[in-house]
MIDORO-519054 format. One record per residue: x, z, y of N, C-alpha, C, O in turn; residue in three letters. Coordinates in nm, 2 decimals. Layout:
! residues N
     nxx     nzz     nyy    caxx    cazz    cayy     cxx     czz     cyy     oxx     ozz     oyy   aa
       X       Z       Y       X       Z       Y       X       Z       Y       X       Z       Y  ALA
...
***
This chain:
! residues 135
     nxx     nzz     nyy    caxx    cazz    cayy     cxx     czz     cyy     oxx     ozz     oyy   aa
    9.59    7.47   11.37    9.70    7.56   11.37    9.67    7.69   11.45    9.73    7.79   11.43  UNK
    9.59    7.68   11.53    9.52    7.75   11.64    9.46    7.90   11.53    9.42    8.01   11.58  UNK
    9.47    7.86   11.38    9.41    7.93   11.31    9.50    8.03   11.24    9.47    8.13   11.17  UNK
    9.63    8.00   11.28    9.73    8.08   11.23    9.79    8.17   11.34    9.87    8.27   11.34  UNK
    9.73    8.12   11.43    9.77    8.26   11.54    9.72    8.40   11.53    9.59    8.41   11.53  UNK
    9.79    8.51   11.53    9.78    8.64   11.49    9.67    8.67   11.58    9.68    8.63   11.70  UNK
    9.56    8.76   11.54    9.48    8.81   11.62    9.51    8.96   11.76    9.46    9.01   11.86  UNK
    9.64    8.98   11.67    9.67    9.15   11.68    9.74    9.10   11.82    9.71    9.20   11.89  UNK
    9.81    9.01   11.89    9.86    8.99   11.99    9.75    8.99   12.14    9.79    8.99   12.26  UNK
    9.66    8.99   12.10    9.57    9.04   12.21    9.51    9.14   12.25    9.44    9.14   12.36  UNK
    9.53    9.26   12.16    9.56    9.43   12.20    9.72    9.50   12.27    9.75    9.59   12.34  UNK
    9.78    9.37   12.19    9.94    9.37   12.31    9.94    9.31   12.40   10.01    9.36   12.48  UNK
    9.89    9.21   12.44    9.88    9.14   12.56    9.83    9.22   12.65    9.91    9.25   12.73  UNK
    9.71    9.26   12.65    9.63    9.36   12.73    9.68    9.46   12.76    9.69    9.48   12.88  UNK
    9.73    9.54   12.67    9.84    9.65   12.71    9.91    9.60   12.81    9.91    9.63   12.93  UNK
    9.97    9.54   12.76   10.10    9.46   12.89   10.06    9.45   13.00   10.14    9.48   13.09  UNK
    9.92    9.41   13.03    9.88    9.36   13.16    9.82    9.50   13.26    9.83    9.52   13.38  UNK
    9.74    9.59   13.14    9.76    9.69   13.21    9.84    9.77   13.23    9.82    9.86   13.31  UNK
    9.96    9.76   13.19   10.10    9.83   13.25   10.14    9.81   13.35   10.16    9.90   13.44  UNK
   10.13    9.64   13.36   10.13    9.57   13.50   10.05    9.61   13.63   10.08    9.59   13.75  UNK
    9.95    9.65   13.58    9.84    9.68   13.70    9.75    9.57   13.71    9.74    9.51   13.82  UNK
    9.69    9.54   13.60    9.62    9.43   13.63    9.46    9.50   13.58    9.37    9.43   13.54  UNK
    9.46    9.61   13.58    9.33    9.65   13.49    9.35    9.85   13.58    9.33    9.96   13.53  UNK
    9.38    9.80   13.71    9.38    9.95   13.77    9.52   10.01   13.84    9.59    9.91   13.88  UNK
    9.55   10.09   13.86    9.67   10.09   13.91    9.83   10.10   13.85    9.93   10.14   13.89  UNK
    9.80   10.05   13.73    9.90    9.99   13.65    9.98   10.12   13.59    9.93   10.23   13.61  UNK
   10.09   10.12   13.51   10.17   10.24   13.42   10.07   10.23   13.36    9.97   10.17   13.36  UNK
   10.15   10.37   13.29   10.00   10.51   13.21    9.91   10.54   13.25    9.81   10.53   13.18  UNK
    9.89   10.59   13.35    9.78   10.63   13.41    9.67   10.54   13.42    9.57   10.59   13.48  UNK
    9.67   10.46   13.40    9.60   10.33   13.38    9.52   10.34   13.25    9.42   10.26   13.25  UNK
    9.55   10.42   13.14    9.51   10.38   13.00    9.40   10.53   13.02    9.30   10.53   12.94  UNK
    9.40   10.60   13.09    9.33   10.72   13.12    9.18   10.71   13.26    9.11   10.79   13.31  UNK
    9.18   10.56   13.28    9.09   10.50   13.39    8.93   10.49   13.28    8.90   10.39   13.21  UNK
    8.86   10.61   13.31    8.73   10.59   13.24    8.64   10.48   13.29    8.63   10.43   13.40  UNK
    8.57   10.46   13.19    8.53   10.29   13.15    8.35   10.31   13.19    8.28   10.27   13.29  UNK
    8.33   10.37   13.10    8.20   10.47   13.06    8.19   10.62   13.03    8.27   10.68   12.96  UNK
    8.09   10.65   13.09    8.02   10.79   13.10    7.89   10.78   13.02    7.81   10.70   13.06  UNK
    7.88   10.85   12.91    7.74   10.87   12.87    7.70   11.03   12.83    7.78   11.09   12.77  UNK
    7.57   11.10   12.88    7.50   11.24   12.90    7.47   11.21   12.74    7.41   11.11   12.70  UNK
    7.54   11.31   12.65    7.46   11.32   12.49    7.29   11.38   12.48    7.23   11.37   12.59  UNK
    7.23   11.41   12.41    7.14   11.49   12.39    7.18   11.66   12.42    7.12   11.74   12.49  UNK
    7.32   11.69   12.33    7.35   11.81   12.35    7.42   11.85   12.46    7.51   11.93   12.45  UNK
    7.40   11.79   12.55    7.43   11.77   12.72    7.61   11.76   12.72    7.66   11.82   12.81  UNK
    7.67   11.73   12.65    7.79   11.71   12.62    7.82   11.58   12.70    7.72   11.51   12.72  UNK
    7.93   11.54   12.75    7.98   11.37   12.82    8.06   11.32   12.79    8.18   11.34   12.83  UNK
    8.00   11.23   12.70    8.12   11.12   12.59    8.16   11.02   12.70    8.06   10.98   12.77  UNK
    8.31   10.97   12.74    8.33   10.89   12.79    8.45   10.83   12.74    8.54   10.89   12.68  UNK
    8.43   10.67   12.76    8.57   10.56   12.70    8.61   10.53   12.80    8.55   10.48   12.90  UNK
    8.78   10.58   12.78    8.86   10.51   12.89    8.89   10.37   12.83    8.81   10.31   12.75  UNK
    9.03   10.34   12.88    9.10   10.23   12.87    9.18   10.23   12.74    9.20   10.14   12.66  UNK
    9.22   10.32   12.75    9.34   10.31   12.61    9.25   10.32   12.57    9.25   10.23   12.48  UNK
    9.09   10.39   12.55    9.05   10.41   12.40    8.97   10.25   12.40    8.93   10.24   12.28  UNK
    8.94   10.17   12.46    8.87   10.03   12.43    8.98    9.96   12.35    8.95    9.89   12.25  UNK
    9.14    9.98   12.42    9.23    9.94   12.36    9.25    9.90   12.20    9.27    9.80   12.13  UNK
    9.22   10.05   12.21    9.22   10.11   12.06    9.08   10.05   11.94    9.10   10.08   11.82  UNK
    9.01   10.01   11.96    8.87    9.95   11.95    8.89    9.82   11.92    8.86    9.76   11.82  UNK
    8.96    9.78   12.08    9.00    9.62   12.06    9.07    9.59   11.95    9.05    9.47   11.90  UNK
    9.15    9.66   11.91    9.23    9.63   11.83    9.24    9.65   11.64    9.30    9.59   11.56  UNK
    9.12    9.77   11.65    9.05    9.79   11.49    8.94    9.64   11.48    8.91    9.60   11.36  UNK
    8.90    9.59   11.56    8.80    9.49   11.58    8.87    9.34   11.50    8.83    9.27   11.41  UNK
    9.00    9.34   11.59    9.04    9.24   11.56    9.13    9.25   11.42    9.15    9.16   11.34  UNK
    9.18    9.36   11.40    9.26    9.43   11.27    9.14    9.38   11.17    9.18    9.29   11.09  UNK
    9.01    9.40   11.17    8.90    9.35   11.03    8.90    9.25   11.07    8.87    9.18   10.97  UNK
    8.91    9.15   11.20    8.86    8.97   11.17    9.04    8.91   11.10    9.05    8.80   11.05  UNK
    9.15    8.98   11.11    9.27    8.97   11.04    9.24    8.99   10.87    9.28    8.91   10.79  UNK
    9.18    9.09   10.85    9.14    9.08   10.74    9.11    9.00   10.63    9.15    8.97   10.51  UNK
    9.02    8.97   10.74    8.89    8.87   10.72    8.96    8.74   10.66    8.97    8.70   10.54  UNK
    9.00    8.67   10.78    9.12    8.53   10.79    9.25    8.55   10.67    9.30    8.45   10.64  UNK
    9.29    8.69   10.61    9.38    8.67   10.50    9.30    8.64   10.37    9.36    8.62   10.27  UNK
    9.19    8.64   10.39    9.13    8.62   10.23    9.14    8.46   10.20    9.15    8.39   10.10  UNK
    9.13    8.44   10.29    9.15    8.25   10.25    9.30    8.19   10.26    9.40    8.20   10.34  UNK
    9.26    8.13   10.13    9.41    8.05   10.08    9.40    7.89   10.17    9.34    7.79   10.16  UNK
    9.49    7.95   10.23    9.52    7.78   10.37    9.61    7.77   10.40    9.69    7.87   10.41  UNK
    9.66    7.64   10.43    9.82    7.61   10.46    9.88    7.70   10.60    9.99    7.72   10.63  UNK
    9.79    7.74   10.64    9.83    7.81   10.77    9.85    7.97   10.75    9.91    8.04   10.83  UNK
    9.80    8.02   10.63    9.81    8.15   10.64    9.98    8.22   10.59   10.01    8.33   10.64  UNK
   10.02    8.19   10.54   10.15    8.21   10.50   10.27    8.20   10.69   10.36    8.27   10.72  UNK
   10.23    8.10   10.76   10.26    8.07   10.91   10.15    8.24   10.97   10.22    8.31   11.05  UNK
   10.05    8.28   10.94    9.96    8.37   11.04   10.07    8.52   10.95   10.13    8.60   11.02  UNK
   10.08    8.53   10.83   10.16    8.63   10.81   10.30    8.66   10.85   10.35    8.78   10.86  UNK
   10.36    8.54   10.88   10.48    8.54   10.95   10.48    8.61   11.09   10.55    8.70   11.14  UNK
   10.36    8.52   11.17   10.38    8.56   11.29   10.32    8.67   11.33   10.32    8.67   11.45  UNK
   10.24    8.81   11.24   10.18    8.87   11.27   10.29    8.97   11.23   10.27    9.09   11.28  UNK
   10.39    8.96   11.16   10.50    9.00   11.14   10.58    9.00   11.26   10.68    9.07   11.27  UNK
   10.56    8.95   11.31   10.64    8.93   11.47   10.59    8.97   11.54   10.65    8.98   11.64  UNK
   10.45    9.01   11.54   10.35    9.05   11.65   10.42    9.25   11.64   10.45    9.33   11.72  UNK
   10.41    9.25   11.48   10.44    9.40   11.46   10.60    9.40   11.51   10.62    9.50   11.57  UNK
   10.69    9.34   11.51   10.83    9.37   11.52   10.81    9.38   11.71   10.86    9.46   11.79  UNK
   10.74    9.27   11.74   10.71    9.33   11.91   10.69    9.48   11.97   10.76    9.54   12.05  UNK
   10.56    9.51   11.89   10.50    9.62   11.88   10.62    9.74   11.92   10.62    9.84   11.99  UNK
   10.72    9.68   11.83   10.82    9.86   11.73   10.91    9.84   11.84   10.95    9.94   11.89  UNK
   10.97    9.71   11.88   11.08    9.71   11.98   11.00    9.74   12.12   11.00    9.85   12.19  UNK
   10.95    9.66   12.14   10.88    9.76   12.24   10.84    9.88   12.26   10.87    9.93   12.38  UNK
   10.77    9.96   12.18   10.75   10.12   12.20   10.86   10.19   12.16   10.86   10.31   12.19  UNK
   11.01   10.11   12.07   11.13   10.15   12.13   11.22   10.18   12.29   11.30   10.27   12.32  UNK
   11.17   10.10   12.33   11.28   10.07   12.41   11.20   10.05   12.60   11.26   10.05   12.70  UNK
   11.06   10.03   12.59   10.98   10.00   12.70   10.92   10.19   12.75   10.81   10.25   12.71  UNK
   10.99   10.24   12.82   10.89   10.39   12.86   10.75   10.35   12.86   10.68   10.41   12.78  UNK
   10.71   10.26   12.93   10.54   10.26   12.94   10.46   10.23   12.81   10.34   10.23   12.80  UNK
   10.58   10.19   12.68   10.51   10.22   12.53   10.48   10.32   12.49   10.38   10.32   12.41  UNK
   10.54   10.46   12.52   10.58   10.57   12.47   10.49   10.64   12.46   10.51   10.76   12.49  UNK
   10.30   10.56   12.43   10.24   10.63   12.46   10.12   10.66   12.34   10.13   10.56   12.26  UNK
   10.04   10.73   12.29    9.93   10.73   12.18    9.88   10.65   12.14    9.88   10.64   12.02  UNK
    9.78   10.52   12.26    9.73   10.46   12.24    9.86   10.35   12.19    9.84   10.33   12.07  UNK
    9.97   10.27   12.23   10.04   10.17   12.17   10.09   10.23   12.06   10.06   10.17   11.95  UNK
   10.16   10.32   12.04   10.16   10.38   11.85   10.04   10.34   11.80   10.04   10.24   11.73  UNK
    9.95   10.39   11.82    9.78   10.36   11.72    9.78   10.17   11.73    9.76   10.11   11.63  UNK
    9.80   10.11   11.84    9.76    9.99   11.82    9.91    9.92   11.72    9.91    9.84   11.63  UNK
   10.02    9.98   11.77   10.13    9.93   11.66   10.09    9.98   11.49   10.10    9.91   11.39  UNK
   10.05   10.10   11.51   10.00   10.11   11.29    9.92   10.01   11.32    9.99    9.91   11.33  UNK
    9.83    9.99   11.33    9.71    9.87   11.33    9.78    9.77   11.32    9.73    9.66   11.28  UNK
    9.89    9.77   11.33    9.95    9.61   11.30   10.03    9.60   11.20   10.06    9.51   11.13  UNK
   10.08    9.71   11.22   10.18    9.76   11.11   10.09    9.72   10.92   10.13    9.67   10.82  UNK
    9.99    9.77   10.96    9.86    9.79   10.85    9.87    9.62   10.79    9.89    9.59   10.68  UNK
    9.84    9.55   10.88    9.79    9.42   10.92    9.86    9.34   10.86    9.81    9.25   10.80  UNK
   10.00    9.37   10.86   10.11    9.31   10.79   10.11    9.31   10.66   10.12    9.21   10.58  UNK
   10.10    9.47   10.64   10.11    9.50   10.51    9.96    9.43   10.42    9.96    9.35   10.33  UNK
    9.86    9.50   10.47    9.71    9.44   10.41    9.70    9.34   10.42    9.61    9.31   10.33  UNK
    9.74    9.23   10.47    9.75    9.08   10.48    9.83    9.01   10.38    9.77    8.91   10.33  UNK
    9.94    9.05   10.33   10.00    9.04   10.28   10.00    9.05   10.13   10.07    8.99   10.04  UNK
    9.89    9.17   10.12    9.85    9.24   10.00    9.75    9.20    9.99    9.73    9.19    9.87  UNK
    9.66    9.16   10.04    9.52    9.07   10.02    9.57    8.94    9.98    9.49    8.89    9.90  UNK
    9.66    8.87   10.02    9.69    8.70   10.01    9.77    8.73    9.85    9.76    8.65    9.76  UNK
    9.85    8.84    9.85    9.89    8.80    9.72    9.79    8.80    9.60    9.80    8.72    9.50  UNK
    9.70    8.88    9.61    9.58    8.96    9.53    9.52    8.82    9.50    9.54    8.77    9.39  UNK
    9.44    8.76    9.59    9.37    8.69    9.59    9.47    8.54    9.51    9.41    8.47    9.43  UNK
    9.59    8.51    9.55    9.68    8.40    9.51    9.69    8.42    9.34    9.69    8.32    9.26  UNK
    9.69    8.58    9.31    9.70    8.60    9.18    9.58    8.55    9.09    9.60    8.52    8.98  UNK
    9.45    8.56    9.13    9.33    8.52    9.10    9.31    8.39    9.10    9.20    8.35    9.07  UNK
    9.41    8.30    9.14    9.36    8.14    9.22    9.47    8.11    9.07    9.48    8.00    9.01  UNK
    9.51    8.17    9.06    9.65    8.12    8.92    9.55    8.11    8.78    9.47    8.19    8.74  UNK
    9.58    7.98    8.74    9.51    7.99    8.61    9.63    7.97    8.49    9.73    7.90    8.50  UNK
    9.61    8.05    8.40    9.71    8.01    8.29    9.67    7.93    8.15    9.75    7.92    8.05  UNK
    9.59    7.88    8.14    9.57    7.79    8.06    9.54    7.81    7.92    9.56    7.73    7.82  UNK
    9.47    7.97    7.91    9.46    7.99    7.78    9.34    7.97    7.70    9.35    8.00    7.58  UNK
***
């Protein structure tokens, strides 16, 4: 069952926890806490904060969602429900929580938003192909 839990709930978790202050001094300003510093060739300085790993974390696990809707299993119809709830978290929350109201949780809410939909649309695609008609 462990296989039907939504992946996408752990770019929301994290968020959360950095809101909290568990990942720096907590709020927003927390998602702007650089991670990495790297000198380019063209002496330019690429660096990743926090929101943007966020953001990372969350395309990462958005393709292993992918991944997991291609297969027809008793659990996946249970993983589209709840990833449907993962997104309805997402939207009520960056409704109604100020510390949502921010770039990086919109970007990780489409990513789920997507997830729903592409999940959805991959399981039917694929269910349509598993149909034989007997001709």
């Amino acid at each position: 069952m462990l296989v039907a839990l939504p992946l996408m709930i752990v770019p929301f978790a994290l968020y959360n926890l950095a809101m909290i202050g568990l990942f720096g001094g907590g709020g927003v300003a927390s998602l702007q806490t650089v991670l990495l510093q790297v000198s380019m060739l063209s002496g330019a300085v690429w660096s990743l904060s926090l929101g943007d790993l966020f953001i990372l974390i969350g395309l990462v696990f958005f393709f292993l969602e992918l991944l997991k809707s291609t297969r027809n299993s008793s659990g996946s119809l249970m993983n589209h429900m709840l990833s449907l709830l993962v997104f309805v978290a997402f939207l009520v929350e960056f409704l109604a929580v100020r510390d949502a109201a921010t770039q990086v949780f919109f970007i990780l809410m489409v990513i789920a938003f997507i997830d729903v939909i592409g999940g959805f649309a991959v399981s039917v695609r694929s269910a349509s192909r598993d149909v034989s008609i007997g001709l």
